[in-house]
C-alpha positions as CSV (number, residue, x, y, z in Angstrom):
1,X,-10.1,-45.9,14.1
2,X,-13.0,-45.5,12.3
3,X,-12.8,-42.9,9.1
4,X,-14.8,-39.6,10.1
5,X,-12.6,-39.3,13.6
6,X,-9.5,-39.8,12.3
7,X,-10.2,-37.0,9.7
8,X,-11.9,-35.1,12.4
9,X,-8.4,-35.4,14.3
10,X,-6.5,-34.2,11.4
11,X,-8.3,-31.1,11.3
12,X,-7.9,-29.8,14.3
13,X,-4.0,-30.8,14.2
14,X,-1.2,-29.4,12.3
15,X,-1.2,-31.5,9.2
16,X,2.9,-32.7,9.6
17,X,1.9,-33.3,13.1
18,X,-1.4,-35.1,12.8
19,X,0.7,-37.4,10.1
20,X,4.1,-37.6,13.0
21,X,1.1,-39.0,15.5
22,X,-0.9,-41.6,13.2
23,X,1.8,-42.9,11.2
24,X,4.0,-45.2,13.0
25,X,7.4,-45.1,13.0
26,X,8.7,-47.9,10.6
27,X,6.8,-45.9,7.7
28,X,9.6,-42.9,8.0
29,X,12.1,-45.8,6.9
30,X,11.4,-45.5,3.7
31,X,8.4,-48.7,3.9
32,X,5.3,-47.7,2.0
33,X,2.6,-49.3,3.1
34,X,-1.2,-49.4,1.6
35,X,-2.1,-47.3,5.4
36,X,0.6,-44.8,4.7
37,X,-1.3,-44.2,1.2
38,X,-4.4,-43.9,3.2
39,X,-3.7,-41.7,5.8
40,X,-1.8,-39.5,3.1
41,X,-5.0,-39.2,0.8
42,X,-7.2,-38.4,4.4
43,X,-4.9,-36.1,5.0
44,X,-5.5,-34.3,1.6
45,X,-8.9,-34.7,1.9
46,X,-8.7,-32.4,5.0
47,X,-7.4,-29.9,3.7
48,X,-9.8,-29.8,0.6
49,X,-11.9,-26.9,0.4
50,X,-8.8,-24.5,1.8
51,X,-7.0,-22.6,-0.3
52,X,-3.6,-21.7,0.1
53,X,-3.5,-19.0,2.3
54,X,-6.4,-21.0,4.4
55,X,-3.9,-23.8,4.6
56,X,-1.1,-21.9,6.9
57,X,-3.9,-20.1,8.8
58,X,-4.0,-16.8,6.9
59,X,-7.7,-15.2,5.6
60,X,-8.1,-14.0,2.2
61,X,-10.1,-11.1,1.3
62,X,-12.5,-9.9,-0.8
63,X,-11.0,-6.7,-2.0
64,X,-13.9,-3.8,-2.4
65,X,-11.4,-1.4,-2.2
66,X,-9.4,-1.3,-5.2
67,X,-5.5,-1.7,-6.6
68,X,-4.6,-1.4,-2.5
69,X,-1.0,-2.8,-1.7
70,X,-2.1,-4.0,1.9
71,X,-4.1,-6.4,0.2
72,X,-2.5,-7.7,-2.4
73,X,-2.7,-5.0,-5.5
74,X,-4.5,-6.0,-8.6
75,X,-5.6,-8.9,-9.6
76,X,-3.0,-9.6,-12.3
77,X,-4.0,-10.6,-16.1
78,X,-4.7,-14.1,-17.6
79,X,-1.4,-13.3,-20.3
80,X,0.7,-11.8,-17.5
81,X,0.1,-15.1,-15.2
82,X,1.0,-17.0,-18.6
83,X,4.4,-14.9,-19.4
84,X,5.7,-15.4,-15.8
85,X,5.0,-19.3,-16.0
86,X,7.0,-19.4,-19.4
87,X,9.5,-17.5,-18.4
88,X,10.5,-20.0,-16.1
89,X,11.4,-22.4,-18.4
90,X,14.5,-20.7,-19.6
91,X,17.5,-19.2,-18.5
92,X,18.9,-15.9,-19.7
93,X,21.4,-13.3,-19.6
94,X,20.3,-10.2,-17.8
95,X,21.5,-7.5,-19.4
96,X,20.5,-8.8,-22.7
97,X,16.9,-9.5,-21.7
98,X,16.5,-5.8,-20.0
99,X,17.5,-4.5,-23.6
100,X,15.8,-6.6,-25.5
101,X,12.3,-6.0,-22.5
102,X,13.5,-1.9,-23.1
103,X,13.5,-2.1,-26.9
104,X,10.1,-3.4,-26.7
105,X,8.7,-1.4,-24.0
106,X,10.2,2.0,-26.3
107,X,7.9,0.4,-29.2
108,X,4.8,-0.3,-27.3
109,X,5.1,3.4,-25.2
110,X,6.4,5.8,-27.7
111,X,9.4,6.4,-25.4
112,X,13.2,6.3,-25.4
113,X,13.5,3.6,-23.6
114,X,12.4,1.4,-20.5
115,X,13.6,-0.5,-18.0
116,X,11.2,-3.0,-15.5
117,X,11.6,-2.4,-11.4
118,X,10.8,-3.3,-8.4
119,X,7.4,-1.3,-8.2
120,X,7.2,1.9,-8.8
121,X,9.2,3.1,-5.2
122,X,11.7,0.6,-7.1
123,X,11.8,2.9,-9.9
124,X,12.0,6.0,-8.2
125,X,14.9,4.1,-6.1
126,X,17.0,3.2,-9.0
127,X,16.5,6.6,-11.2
128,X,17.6,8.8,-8.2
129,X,20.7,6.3,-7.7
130,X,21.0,6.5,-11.6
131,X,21.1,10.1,-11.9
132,X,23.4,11.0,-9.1
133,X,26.0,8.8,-9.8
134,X,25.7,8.8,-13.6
135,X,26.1,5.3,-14.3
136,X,29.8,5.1,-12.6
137,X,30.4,2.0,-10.7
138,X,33.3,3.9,-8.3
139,X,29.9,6.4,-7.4
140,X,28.0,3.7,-6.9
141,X,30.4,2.2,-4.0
142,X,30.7,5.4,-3.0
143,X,27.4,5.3,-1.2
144,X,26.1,6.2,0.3
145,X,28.7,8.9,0.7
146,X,27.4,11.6,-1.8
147,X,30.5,13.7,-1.5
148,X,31.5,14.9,-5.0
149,X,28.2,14.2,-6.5
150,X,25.0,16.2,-6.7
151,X,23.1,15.5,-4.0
152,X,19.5,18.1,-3.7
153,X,16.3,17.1,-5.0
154,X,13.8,19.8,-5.7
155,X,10.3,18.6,-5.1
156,X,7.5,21.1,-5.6
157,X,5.0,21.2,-2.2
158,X,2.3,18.9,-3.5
159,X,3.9,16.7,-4.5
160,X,4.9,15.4,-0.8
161,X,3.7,11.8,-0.1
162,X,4.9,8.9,2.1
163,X,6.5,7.6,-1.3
164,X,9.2,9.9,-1.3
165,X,11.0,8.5,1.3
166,X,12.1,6.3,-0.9
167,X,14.1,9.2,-2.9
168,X,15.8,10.4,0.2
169,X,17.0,6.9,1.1
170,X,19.7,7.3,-1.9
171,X,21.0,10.2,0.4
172,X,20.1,13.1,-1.6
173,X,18.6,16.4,0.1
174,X,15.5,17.2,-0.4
175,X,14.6,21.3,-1.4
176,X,10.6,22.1,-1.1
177,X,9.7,25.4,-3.4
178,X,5.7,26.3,-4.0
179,X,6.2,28.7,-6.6
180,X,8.6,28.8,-10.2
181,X,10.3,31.7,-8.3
182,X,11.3,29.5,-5.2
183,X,12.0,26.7,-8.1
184,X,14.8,29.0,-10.1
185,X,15.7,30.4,-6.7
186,X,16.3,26.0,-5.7
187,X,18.4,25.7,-8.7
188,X,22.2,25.0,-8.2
189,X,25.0,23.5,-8.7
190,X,24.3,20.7,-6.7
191,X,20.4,19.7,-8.1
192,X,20.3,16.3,-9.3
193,X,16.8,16.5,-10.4
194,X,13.4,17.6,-10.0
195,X,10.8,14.8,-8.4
196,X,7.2,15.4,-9.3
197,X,3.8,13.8,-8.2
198,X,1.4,13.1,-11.1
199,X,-1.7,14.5,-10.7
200,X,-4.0,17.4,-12.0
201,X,-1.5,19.9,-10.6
202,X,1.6,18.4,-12.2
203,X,-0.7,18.8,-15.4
204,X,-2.0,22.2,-15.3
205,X,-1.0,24.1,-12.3
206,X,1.3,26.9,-11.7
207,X,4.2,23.9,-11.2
208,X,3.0,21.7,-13.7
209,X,5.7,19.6,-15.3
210,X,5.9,21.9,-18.4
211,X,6.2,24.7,-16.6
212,X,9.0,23.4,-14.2
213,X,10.5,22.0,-17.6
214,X,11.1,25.4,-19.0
215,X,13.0,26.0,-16.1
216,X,14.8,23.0,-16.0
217,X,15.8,22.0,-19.3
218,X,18.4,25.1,-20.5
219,X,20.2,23.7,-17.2
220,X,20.0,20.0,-18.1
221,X,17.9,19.1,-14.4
222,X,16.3,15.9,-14.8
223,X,12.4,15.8,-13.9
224,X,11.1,12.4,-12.6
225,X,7.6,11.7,-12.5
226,X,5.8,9.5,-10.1
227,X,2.7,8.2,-11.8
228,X,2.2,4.5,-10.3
229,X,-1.0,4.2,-10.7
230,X,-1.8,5.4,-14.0
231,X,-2.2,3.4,-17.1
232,X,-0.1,4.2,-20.6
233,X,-1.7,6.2,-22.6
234,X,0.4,7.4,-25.8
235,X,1.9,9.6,-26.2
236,X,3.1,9.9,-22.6
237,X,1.7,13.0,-21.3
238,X,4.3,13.6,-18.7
239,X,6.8,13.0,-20.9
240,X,5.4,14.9,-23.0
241,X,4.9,18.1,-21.1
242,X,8.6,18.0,-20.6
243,X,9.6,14.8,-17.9
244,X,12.7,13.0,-18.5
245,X,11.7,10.0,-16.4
246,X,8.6,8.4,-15.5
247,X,7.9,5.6,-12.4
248,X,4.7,3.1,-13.0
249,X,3.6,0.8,-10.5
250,X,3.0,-2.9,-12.3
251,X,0.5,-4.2,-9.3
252,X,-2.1,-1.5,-9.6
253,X,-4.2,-0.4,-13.4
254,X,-2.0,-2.1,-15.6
255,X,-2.5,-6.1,-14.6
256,X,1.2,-7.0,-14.0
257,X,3.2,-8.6,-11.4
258,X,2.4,-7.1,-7.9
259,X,6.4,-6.7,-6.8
260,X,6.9,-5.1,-10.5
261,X,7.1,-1.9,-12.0
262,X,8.6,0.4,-15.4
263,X,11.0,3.1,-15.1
264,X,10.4,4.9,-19.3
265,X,12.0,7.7,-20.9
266,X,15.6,9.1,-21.5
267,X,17.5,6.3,-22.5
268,X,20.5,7.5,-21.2
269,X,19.6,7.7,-17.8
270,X,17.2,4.7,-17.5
271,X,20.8,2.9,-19.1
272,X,22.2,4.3,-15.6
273,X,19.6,3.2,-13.3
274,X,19.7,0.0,-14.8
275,X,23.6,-0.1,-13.8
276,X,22.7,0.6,-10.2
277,X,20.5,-2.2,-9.7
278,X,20.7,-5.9,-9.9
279,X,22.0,-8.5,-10.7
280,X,24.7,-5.5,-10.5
281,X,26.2,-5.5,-7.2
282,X,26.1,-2.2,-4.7
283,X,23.7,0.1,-3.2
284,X,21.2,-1.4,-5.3
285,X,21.3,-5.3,-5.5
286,X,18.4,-5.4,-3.4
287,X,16.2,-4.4,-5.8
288,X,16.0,-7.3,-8.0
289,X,13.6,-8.8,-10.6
290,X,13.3,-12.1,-11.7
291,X,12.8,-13.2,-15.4
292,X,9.5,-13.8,-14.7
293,X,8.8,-10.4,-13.3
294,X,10.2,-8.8,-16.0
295,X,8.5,-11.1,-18.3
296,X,5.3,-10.3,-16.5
297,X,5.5,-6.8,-16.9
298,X,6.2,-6.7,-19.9
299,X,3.2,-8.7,-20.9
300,X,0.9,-6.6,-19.2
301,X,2.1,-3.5,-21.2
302,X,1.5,-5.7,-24.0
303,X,-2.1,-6.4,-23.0
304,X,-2.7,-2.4,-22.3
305,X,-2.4,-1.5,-26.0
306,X,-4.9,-4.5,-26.7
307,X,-7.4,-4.0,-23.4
308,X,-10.7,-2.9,-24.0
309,X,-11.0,0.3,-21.2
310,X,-14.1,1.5,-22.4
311,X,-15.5,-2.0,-21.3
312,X,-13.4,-3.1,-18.3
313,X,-15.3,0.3,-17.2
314,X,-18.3,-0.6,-18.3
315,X,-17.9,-4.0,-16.3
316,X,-16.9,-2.3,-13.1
317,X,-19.8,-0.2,-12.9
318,X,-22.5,-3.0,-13.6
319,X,-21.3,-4.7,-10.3
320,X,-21.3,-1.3,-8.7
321,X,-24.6,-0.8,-10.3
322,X,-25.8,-4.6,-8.7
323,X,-24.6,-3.8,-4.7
324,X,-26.3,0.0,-5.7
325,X,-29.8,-1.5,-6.7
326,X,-29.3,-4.1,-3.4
327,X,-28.7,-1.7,-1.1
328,X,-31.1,1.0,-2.0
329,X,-33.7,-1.3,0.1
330,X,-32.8,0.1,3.2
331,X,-34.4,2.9,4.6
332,X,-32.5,5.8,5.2
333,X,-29.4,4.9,2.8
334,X,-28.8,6.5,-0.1
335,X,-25.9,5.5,-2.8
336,X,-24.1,7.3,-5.6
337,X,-21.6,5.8,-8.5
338,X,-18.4,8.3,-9.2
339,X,-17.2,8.1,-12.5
340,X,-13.7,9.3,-12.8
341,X,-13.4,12.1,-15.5
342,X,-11.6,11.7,-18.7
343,X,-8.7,13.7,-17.1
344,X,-8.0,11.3,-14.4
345,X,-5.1,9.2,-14.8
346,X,-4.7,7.8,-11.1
347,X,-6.7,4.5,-10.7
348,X,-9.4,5.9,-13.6
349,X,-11.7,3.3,-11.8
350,X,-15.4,4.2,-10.8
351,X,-16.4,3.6,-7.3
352,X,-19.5,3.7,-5.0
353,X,-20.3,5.9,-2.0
354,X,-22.7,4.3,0.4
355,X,-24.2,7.0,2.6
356,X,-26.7,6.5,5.8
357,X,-29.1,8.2,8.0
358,X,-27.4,7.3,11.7
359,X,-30.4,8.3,13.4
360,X,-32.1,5.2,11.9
361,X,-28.5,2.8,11.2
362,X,-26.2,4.0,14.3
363,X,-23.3,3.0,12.8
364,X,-19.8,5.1,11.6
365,X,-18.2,3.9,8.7
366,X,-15.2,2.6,10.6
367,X,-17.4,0.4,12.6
368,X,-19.3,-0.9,9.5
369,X,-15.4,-1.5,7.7
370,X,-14.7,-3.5,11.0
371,X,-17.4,-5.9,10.9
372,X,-17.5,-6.4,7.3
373,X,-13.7,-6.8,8.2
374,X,-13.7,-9.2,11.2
375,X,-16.5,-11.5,9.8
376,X,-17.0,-14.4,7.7
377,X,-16.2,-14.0,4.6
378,X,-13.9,-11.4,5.2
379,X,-14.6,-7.8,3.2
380,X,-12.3,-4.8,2.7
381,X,-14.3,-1.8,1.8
382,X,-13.4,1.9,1.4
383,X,-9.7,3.6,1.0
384,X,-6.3,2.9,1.4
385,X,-5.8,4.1,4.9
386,X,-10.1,3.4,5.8
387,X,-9.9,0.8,8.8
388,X,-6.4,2.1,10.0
389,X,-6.7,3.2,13.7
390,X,-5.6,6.5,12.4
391,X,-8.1,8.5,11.9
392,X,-11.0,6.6,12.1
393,X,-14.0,7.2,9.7
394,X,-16.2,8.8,12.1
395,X,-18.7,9.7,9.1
396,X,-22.0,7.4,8.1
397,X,-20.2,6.8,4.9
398,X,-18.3,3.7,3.5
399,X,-16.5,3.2,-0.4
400,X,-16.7,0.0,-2.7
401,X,-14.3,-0.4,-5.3
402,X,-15.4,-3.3,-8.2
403,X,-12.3,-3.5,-10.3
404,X,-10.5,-6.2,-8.6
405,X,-13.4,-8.4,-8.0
406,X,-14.0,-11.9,-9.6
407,X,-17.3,-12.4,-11.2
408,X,-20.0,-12.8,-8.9
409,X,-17.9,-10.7,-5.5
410,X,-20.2,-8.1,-6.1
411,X,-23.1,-10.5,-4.9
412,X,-21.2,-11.5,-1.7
413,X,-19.9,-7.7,-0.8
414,X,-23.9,-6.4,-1.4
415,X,-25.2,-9.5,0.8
416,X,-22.9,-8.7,3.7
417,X,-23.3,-4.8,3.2
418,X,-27.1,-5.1,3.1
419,X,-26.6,-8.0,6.7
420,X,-24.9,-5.1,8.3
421,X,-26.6,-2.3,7.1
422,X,-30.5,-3.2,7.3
423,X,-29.6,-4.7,10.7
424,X,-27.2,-3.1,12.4
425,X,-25.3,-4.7,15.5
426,X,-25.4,-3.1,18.7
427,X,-22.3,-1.8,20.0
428,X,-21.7,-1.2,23.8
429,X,-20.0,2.1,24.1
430,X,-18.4,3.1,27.6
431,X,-20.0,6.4,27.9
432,X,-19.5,6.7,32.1
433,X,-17.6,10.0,33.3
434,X,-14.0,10.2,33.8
435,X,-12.6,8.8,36.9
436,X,-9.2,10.8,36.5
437,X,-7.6,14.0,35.0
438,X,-4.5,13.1,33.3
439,X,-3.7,16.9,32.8
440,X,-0.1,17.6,33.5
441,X,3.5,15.5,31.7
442,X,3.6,12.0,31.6
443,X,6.9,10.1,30.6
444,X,6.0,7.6,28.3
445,X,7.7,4.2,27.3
446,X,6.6,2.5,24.1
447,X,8.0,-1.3,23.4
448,X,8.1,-1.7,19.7
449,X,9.0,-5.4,18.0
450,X,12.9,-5.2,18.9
451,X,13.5,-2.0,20.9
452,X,11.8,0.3,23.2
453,X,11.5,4.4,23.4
454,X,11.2,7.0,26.0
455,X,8.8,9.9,24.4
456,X,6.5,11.9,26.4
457,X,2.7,13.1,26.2
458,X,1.7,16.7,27.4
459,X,-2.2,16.7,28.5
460,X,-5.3,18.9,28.8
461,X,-8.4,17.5,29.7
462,X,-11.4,19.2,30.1
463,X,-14.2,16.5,31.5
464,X,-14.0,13.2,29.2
465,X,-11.7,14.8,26.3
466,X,-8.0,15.3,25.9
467,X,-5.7,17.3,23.6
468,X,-2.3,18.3,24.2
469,X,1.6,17.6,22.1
470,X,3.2,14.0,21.8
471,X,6.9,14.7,22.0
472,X,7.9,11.5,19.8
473,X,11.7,10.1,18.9
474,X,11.2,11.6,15.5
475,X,9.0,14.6,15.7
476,X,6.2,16.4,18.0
477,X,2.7,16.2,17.4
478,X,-0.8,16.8,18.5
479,X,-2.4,14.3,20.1
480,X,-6.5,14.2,21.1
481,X,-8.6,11.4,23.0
482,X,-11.0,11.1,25.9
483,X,-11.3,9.0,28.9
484,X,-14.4,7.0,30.1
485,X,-13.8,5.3,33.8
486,X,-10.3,4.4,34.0
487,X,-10.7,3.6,30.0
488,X,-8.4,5.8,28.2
489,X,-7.8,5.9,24.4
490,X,-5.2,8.6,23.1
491,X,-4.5,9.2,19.3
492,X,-1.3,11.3,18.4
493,X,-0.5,11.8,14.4
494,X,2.1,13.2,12.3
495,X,2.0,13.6,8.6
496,X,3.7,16.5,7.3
497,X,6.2,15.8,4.4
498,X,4.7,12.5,3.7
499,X,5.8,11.1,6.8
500,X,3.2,8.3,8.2
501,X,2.8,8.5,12.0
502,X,-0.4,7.6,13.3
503,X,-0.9,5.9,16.6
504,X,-3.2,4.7,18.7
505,X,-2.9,4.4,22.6
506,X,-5.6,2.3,24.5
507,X,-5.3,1.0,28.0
508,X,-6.3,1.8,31.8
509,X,-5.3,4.3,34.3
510,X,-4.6,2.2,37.1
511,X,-3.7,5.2,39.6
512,X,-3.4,8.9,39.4
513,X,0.6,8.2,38.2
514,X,-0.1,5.8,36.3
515,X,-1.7,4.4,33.2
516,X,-0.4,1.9,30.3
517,X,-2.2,-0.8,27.6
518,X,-1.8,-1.8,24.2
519,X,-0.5,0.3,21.1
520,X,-1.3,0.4,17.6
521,X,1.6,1.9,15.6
522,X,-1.0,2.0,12.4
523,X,0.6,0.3,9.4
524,X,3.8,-0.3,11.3
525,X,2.7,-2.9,13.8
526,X,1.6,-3.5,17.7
527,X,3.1,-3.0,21.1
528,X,2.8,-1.8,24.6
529,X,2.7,1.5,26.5
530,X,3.2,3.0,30.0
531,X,3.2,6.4,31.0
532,X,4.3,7.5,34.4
533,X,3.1,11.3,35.7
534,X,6.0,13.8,35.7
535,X,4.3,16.1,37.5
């Protein structure tokens, strides 16, 4: 067989496969022979050129979007990378190198103490635990029975995100006041703590953290601050202003480990999170960090008191600058670079808006994130929740974010941009008038990954558009689409409280009873749908 087939073969087989079919069978005995060598070193040579995710299949990205979890987080630091491959030389005790790690994190942060997590929603997970059971291991195994223990969190109104589900997982009920009066009113005998959102408002608004700590403090309430994606300026401003407890996120601004994060302040309570959490077992042994994690993180707090921001910025908005000066070519687009102000501690990154004229480039920005998306090499643009089905980005406009990029990215992102951009694809849009009027009750069956529901959809439609109320498992919602031939495409969404319900409905109306087709449950996976017409 001559050289170039046989590699030609292995490419288009699995490699173990390819090997099971050319090898013969005596080799498996243990007999190396000179072909064995050969086909091993072909076999290699197939695969060169892939990296690892390309070897199982998988696409990588090029992240223009920024510290986004979906895709991977930040791209960690040089000494971080370092710290976890040492750590892995060594064994060690656990709750001596958590002491030692929160000594040292106290030094570095001007706090009382720290404590590394599982991500930030680790933190938060471990501080609630921590603070309603006190440290007490018979609490612990008590849960997730709260009986006996104080079990309300108060959470001021905007400070509602999808995060906080984590918090309410411990158990604890969760009390919503918009004003200090609803916040004394909220006070009791059975408030654990106070949870807070970081953010301009929990700096300076009428609920900041210092004003909720004047409140809280003669009664001994814990506040516990959510600021993941901020960096470590000190002195801690949230602690500062008055917080007990504050949750960072390791895989976003500060470099670390993508599954790490820091729970700093009080070190009595962070003493008692620790206890809730592994390698201690109960509610908590799930959320477990490794040496190197915690090695990691620590590291990359090191390397924040010795980062140049100023430049790091500086670098960022060159590359913006590059794609800026790139793009600018095309007629009828127009760009702008955001520089985050001082004040902003949340991902303090700059970013670029790219804004077009759809007379002269017919494209939304969801349809320009979907090519740049589906294509070769594969580019993420825009926000955190951009080319989610839910809602789409029906605006000419699309977001670049530079500070995750390797040098040089910023070439390929403003090469593909401009591809798109200065000659846009033609996309067939099925603009014929409705064949149907789904107006009326339709009981709906979803299939999910393991399990299936019964919900139901109620329908106006006035010529092509519909609106009407989704009546889900978990709570109603409005729902809005429009139907083109027998094409049918409903969108129903719920995000009150932080909840994350968005989905997506496309399929056929095969009959006047009946329609069904695919399902996109948003972050949350696929599945199917038919609806059947109640009346």
């Amino acid at each position: 067989m001559k050289r170039r087939t046989l590699i030609r073969k292995l490419g288009v087989l699995p490699l173990t496969g390819a090997i099971a079919q050319l090898i013969p069978s005596s080799l498996y005995a243990g007999r190396q022979t000179e072909t064995a060598k050969t086909l091993k070193g072909l076999a290699f040579e197939a695969e060169k050129g892939k990296n690892i995710y390309e070897k199982i299949g998988v696409r990588p990205v090029i992240n223009g979007r920024g510290t986004i979890t979906v895709i991977g987080g930040c791209r960690i630091l040089p000494e971080v990378e370092q710290a976890m491959e040492e750590a892995t030389h060594h064994y060690v005790e656990f709750d001596e190198l958590m002491d030692g790690v929160g000594q040292r994190l106290a030094a570095l942060t001007g706090t009382e103490y720290g404590v590394v997590t599982t991500g930030a929603t680790g933190a938060l997970i471990i501080a609630t635990t921590g603070i309603v059971t006190g440290g007490d291991p018979d609490k612990l195994w008590q849960l997730p029975n709260l009986e006996g223990m104080k079990d309300e969190v108060i959470i001021p109104k905007y400070s509602w995100t999808a995060y906080e589900s984590s918090v309410r997982g411990v158990g604890v009920k969760m009390i919503t006041v918009d004003s200090k009066e609803e916040l004394k009113a909220a006070l009791g005998p059975r408030t654990a703590m106070v949870l807070v959102l970081a953010g301009s408002k929990s700096m300076n608004g009428p609920l900041s953290v210092k004003e909720i700590a004047s409140v809280t403090k003669p009664l001994d309430v814990p506040i516990l601050v959510d600021a993941a994606a901020e960096g470590l300026p000190v002195p801690n401003p949230h602690i500062g202003q008055g917080a007990d407890l504050v949750a960072y996120s390791g895989g976003k601004y500060l470099g670390g480990p993508q599954c790490a994060g820091l729970l700093l302040g009080r070190k009595d309570l962070i003493k008692a999170a620790w206890v809730t959490s592994a390698p201690h077992h109960g509610f908590g042994r799930g959320y477990k960090v490794g040496r190197e994690e915690i090695m990691g993180m620590l590291a990359a707090v090191e390397m924040w008191m010795k980062r140049d921001h100023v430049g790091e910025r500086q670098v960022w908005t060159n590359r913006l600058e590059y794609i800026a000066n790139k793009l600018n070519k095309i007629p009828g687009l127009e760009t702008s670079i955001r520089q985050p102000p001082p004040e902003q501690l949340s991902n303090p990154s700059p970013s670029l808006r790219v804004k077009w004229d759809m007379e002269k480039i017919p494209l939304t920005g969801h349809e320009v994130e979907q090519i740049l998306w589906n294509q070769t090499p594969r580019v993420a643009v825009s926000g955190a929740g951009s080319f989610l089905p839910f809602p789409p980005n029906t605006s000419p406009t699309i977001g670049i974010n530079t500070s995750q990029l390797k040098d040089g990215e910023e070439k390929i992102i403003a090469d593909r941009v401009f591809e798109v951009l200065s000659n846009p694809p033609k996309i067939e849009k099925n603009l014929a008038p409705a064949s149907f009027n789904l107006s009326g009750e339709w009981e709906v069956t979803m299939w999910f990954a393991a399990t299936s529901s019964d919900q139901t959809f109620v329908i106006v439609q006035k010529d092509k558009d519909i609106k009407g109320t989704h009546y889900g498992s978990y709570a109603s919602r409005g729902l809005m689409g429009n139907i083109h031939g027998d094409e049918v495409l409903i969108r129903s969404s719920h995000t009150e409280d932080g909840v994350r319900l968005n989905f997506t409905f496309k399929g056929k109306v095969h009959n006047a009873q009946n329609m069904g087709g695919d399902v996109s449950f948003s972050e949350y996976g696929n599945g199917k749908w038919e609806a059947k017409r109640k009346y």
